[in-house]
PASEBA-1860 file (N, C-alpha, C; in nm, 3 decimals):
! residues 148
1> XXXXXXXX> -0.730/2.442/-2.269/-0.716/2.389/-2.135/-0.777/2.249/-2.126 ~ -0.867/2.272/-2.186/-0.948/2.101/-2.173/-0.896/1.987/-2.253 ~ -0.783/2.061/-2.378/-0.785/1.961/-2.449/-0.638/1.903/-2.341 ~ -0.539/2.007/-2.300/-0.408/1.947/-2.217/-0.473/1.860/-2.094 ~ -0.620/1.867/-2.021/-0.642/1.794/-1.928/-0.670/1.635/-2.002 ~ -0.716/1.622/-2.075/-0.766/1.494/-2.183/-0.622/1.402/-2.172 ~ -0.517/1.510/-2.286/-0.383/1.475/-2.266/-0.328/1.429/-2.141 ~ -0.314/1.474/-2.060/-0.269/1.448/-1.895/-0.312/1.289/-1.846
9> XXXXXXXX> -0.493/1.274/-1.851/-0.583/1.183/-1.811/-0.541/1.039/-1.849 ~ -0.532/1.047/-2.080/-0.447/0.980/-2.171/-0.315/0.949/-2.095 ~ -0.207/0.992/-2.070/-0.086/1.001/-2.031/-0.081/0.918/-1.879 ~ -0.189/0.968/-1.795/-0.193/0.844/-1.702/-0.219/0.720/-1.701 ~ -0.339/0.684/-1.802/-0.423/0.560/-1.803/-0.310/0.481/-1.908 ~ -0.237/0.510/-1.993/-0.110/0.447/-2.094/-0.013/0.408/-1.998 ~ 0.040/0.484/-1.923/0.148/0.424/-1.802/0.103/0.347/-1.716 ~ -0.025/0.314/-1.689/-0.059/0.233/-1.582/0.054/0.037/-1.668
17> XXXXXXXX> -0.027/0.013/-1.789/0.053/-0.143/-1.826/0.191/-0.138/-1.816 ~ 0.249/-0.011/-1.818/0.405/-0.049/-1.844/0.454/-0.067/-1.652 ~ 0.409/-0.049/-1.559/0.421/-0.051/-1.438/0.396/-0.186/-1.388 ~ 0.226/-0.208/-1.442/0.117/-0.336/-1.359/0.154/-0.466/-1.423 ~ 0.162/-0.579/-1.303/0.209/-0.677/-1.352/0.113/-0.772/-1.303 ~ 0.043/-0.877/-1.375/-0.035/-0.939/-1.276/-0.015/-1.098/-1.240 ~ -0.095/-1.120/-1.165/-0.038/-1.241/-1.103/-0.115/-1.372/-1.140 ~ -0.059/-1.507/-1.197/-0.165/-1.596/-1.245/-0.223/-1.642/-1.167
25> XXXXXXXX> -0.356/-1.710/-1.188/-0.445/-1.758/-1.077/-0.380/-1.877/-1.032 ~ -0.346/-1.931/-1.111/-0.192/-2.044/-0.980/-0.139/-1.961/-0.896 ~ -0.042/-1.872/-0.920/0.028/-1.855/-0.844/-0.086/-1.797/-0.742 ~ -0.174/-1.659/-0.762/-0.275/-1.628/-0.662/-0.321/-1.743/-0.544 ~ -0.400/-1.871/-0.596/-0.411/-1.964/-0.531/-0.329/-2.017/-0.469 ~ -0.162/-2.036/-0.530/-0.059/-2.073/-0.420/-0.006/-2.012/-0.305 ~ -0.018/-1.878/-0.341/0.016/-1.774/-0.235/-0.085/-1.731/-0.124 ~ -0.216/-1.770/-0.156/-0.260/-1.786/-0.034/-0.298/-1.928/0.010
33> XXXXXXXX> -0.291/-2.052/-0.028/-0.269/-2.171/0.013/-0.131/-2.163/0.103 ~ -0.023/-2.079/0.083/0.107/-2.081/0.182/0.023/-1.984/0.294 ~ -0.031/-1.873/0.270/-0.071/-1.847/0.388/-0.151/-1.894/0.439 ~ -0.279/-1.948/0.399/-0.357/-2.056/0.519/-0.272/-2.204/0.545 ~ -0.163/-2.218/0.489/-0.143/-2.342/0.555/-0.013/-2.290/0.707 ~ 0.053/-2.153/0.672/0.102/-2.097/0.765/-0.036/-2.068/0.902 ~ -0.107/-2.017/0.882/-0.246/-2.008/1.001/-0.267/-2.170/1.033 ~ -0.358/-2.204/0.928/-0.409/-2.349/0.978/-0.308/-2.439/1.036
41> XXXXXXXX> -0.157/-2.448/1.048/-0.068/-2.500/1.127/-0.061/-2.480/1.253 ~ -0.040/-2.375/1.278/-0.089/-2.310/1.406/-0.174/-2.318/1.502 ~ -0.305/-2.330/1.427/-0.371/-2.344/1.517/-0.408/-2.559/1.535 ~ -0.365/-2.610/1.457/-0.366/-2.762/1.413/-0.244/-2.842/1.534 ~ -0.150/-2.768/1.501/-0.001/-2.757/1.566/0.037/-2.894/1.432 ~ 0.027/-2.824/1.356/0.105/-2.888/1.227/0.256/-2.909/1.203 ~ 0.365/-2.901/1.262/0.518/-2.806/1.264/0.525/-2.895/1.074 ~ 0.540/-3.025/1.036/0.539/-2.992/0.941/0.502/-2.931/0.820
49> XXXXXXXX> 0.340/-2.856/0.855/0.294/-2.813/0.751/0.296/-2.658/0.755 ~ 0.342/-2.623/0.886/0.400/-2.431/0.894/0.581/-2.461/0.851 ~ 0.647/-2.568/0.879/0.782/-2.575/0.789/0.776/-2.569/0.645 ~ 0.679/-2.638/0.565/0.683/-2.639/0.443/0.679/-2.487/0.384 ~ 0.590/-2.394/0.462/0.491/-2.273/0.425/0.621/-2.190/0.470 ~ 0.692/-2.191/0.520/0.824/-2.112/0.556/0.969/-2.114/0.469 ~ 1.039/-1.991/0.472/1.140/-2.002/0.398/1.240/-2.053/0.530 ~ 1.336/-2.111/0.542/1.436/-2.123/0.679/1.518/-2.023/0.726
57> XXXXXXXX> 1.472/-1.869/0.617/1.569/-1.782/0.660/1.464/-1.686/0.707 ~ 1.328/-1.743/0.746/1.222/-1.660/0.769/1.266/-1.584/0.919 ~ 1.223/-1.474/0.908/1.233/-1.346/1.012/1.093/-1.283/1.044 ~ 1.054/-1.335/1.186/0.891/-1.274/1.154/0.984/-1.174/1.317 ~ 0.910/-1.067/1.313/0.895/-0.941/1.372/0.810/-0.857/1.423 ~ 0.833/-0.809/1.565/0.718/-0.723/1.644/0.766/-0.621/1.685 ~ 0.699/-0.513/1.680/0.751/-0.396/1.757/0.689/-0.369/1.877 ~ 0.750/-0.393/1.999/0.673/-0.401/2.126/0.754/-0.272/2.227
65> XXXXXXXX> 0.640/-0.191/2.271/0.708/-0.152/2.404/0.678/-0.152/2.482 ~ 0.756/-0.177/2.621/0.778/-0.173/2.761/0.853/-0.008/2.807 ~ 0.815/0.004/2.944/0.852/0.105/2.980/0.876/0.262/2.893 ~ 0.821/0.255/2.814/0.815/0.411/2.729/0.922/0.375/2.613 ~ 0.982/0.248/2.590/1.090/0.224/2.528/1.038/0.137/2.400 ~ 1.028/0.145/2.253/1.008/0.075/2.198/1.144/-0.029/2.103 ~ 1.119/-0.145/2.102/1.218/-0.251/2.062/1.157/-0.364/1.955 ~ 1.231/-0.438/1.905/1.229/-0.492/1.816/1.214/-0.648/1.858
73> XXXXXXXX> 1.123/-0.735/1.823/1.181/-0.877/1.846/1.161/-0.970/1.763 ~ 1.210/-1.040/1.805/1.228/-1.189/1.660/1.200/-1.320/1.689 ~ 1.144/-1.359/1.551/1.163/-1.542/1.591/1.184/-1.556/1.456 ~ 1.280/-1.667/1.452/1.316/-1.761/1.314/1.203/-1.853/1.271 ~ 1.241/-1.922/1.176/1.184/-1.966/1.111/1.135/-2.118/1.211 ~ 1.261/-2.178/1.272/1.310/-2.289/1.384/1.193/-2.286/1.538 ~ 1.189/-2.139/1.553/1.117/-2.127/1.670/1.010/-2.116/1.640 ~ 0.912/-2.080/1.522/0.835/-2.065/1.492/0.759/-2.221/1.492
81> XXXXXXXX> 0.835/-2.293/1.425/0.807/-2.458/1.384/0.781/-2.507/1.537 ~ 0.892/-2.467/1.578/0.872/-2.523/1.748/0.751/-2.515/1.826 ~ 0.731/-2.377/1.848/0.625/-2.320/1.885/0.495/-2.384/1.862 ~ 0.457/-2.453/1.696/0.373/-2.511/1.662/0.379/-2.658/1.731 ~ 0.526/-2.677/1.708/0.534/-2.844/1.788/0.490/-2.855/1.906 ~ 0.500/-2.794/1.958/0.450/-2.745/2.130/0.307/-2.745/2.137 ~ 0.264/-2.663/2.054/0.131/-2.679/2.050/0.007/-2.555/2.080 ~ 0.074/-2.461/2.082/0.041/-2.385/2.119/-0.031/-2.278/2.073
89> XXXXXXXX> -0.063/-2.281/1.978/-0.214/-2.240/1.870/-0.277/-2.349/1.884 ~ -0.317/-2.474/1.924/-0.407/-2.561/1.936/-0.507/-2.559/2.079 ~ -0.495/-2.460/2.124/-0.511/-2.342/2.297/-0.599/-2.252/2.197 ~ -0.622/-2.236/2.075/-0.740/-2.147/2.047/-0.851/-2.209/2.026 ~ -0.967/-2.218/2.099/-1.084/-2.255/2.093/-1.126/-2.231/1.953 ~ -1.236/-2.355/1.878/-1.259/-2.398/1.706/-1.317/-2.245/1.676 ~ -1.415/-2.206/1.801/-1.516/-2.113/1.732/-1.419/-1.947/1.703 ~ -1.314/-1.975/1.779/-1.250/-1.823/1.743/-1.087/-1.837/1.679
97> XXXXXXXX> -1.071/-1.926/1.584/-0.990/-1.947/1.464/-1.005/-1.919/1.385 ~ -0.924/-1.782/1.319/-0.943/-1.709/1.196/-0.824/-1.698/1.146 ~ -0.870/-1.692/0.979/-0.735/-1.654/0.906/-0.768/-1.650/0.767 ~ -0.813/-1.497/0.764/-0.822/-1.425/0.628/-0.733/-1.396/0.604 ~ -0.724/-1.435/0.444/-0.597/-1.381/0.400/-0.621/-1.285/0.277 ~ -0.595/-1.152/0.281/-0.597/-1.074/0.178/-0.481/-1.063/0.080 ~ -0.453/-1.082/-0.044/-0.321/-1.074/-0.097/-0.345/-0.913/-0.132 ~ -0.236/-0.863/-0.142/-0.234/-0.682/-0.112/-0.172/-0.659/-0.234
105> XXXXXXXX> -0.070/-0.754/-0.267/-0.004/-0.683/-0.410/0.096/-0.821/-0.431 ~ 0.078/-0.858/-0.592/0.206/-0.934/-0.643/0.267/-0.871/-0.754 ~ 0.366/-0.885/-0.742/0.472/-0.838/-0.850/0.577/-0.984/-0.863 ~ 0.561/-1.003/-1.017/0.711/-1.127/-1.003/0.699/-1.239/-0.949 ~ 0.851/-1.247/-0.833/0.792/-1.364/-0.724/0.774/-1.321/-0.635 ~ 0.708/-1.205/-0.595/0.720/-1.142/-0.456/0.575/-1.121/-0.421 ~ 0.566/-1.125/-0.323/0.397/-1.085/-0.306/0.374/-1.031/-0.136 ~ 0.291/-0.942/-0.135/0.253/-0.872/-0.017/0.094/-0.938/0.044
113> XXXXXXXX> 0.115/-1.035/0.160/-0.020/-1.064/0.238/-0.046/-1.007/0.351 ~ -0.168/-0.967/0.368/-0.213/-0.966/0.497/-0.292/-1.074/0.551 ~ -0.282/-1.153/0.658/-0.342/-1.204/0.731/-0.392/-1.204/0.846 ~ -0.470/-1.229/0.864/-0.607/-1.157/0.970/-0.606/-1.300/1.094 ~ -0.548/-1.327/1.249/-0.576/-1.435/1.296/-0.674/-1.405/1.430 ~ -0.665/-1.512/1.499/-0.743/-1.449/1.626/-0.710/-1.354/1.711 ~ -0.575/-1.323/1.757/-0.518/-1.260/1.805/-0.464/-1.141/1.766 ~ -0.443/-1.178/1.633/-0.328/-1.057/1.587/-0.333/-1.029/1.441
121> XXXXXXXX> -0.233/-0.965/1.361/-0.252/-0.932/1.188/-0.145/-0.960/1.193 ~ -0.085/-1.021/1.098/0.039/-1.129/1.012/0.060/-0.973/0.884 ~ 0.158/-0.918/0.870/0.164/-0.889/0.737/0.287/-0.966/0.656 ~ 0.286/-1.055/0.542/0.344/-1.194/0.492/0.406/-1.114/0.350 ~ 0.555/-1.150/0.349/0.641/-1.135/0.209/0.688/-1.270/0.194 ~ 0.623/-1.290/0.093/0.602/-1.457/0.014/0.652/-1.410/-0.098 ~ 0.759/-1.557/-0.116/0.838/-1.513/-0.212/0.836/-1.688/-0.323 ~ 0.827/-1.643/-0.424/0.821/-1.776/-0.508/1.003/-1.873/-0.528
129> XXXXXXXX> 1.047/-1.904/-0.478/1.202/-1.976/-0.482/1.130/-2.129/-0.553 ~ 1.162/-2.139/-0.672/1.168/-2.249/-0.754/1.041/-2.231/-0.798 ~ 0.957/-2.334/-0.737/0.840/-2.371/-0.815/0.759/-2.344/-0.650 ~ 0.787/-2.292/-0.516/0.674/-2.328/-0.416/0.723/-2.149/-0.379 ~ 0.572/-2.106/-0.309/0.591/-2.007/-0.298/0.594/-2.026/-0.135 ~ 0.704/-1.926/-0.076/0.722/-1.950/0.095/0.725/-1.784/0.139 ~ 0.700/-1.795/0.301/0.703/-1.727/0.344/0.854/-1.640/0.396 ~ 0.898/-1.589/0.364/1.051/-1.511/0.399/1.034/-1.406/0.521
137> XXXXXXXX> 0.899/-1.301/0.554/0.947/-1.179/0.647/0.787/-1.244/0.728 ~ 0.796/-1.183/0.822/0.667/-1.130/0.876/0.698/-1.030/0.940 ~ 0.559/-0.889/0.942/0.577/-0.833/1.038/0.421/-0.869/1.143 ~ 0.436/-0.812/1.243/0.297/-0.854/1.280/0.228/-0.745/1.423 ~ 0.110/-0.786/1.442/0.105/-0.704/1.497/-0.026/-0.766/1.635 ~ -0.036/-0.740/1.771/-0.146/-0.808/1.890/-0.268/-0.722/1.820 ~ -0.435/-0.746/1.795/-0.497/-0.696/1.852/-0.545/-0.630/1.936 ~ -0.553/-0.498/1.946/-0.611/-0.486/2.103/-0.736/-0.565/2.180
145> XXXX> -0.714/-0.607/2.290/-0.772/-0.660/2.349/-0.914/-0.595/2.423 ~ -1.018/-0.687/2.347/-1.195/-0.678/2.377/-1.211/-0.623/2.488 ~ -1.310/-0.518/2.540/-1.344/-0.509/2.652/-1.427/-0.583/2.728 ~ -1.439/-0.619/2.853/-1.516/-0.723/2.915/-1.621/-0.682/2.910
END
């Protein structure tokens, strides 16, 4: 019995390399340089430097409900830029601007972030297209709001 548990233990720890892929410290460093320069735009009102950090076919996403009904909503990549042009992360006071970025998993060119802002959690599918790594999905999500 002890020797098939050994076997088993062996048999897991051998399959882990043929699965795990890891990610170079370039690319690591680039992929979260796209996500703080996606935050730090925002709150800067950068539109060119959250355009660069974006793919143009970017789809960021909320699941919000009203009336007992839950729905889906969207902004492109266009409104997003806008939004920054406007200015409107530059309305967050210096001392409560945040934006941790945890990378969660890379594989390839694909990579899974979380980002942490004042308001809300960013979860980021950054994708490497050529040589720059951009942002393609978001999903995201409000904080609940502090009690007084």
């Amino acid at each position: 019995m002890k020797l098939v548990l050994i076997a088993v233990v062996f048999a897991m720890f051998a399959a882990v390399p043929v699965f795990a892929q890891s990610a170079s410290e370039a690319d690591l460093a680039a992929i979260k340089q796209t996500a703080l320069d996606y935050a730090q735009s925002w709150y800067t009102g950068d539109a060119d430097r959250m355009e660069k950090a974006l793919s143009p076919d970017l789809a960021k996403r909320i699941v919000r409900s009203r009336d007992g009904k839950a729905r889906v909503e969207s902004m492109t990549a266009m409104s997003l830029v806008q939004g920054v042009r406007a200015g409107y992360g530059k309305q967050t006071p210096k001392e409560q601007q945040q934006a941790d970025v945890t990378v969660l998993d890379v594989f390839g060119n694909a990579a899974s972030v979380k980002l942490v802002m004042s308001g809300w959690i960013d979860y980021l599918h950054i994708g490497k297209v050529g040589e720059r790594w951009v942002i393609i999905n978001v999903l995201w999500e409000m904080k609940p709001e502090k009690a007084q």
